[in-house]
N, C-alpha and C positions, 0 to 999 in steps of 0.2 A: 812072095813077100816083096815090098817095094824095099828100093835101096831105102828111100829117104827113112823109114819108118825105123829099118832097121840100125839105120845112125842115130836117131831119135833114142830108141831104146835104150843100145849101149852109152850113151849120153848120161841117160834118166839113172842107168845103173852102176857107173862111175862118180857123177853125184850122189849116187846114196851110198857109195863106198866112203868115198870121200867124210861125210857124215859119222861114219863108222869111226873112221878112222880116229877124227878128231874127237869123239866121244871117248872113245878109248884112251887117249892118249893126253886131252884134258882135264874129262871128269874124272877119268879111269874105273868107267864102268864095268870092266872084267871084273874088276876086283868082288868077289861076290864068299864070303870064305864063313861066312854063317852055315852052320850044320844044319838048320831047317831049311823045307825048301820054302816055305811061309815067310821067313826071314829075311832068303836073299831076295824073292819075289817084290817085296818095301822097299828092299834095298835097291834095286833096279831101279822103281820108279821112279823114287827118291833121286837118283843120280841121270834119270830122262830127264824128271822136273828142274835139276841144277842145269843138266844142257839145254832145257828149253828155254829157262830164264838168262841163262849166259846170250841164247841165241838173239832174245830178246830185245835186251838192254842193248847187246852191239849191233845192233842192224836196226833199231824203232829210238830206244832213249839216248845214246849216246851221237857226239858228233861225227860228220862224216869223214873227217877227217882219218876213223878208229874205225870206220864200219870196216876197211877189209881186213883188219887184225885176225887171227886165228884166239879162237879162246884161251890157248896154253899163254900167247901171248898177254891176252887181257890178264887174265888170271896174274900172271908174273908182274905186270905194271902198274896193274893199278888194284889189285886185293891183295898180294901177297907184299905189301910194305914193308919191312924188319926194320921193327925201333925196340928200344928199351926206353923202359920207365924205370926213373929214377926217383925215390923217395931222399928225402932231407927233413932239413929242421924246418922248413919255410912249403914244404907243400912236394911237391911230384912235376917233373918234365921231363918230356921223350927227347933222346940222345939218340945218336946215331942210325939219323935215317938214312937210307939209302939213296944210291942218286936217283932211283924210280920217283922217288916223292916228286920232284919236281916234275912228273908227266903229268900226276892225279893233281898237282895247283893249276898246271895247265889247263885241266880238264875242266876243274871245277871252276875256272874263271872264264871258262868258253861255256859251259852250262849257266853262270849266270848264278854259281851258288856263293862265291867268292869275289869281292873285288878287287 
């Protein structure tokens, strides 16, 4: 076997660890606790197709500024916002947002969704 091949490989399979890892640790694809195996088998793919689309949006739709984020990252800044909605006599507003909100105005004024 040639050296070069052989770094190549281990390369290809540190990346696909890598991969792993952040699937797990993201989507949290272990998690699979359905008693059929038909069950977990949706469930799986369902949690590929959320890493596919996460891999997505941050590497094709989002700016490059976010492309090297790790998805746990994504995840936490800009989908997991924590606000409340507050009810009154005059209607409903979200209180206490997080300081993340201010990445995803960011975002959305560098996508061109917000002015």
């Amino acid at each position: 076997m040639e050296p070069d091949w052989v770094i190549r490989f281990y390369n290809q399979r540190g990346t696909a660890e890598q991969h792993i890892k952040e699937g797990k640790y993201a989507i949290k694809w272990t998690r699979l606790s359905c008693s059929k195996f038909r069950n977990n088998e949706v469930r799986l793919q369902l949690h590929a197709l959320a890493y596919n689309l996460g891999n997505f949006m941050r590497t094709l739709a989002l700016p490059k500024e976010v492309e090297h984020w790790s998805l746990t990252t994504l995840r936490e800044k800009l989908v997991k916002i924590g606000a409340k909605v507050v009810k009154h006599g005059r209607g409903s507003r979200v209180e206490n947002l997080v300081q993340n909100a201010a990445n995803l105005l960011e975002l959305e004024k560098s996508l061109g969704w917000r002015r």
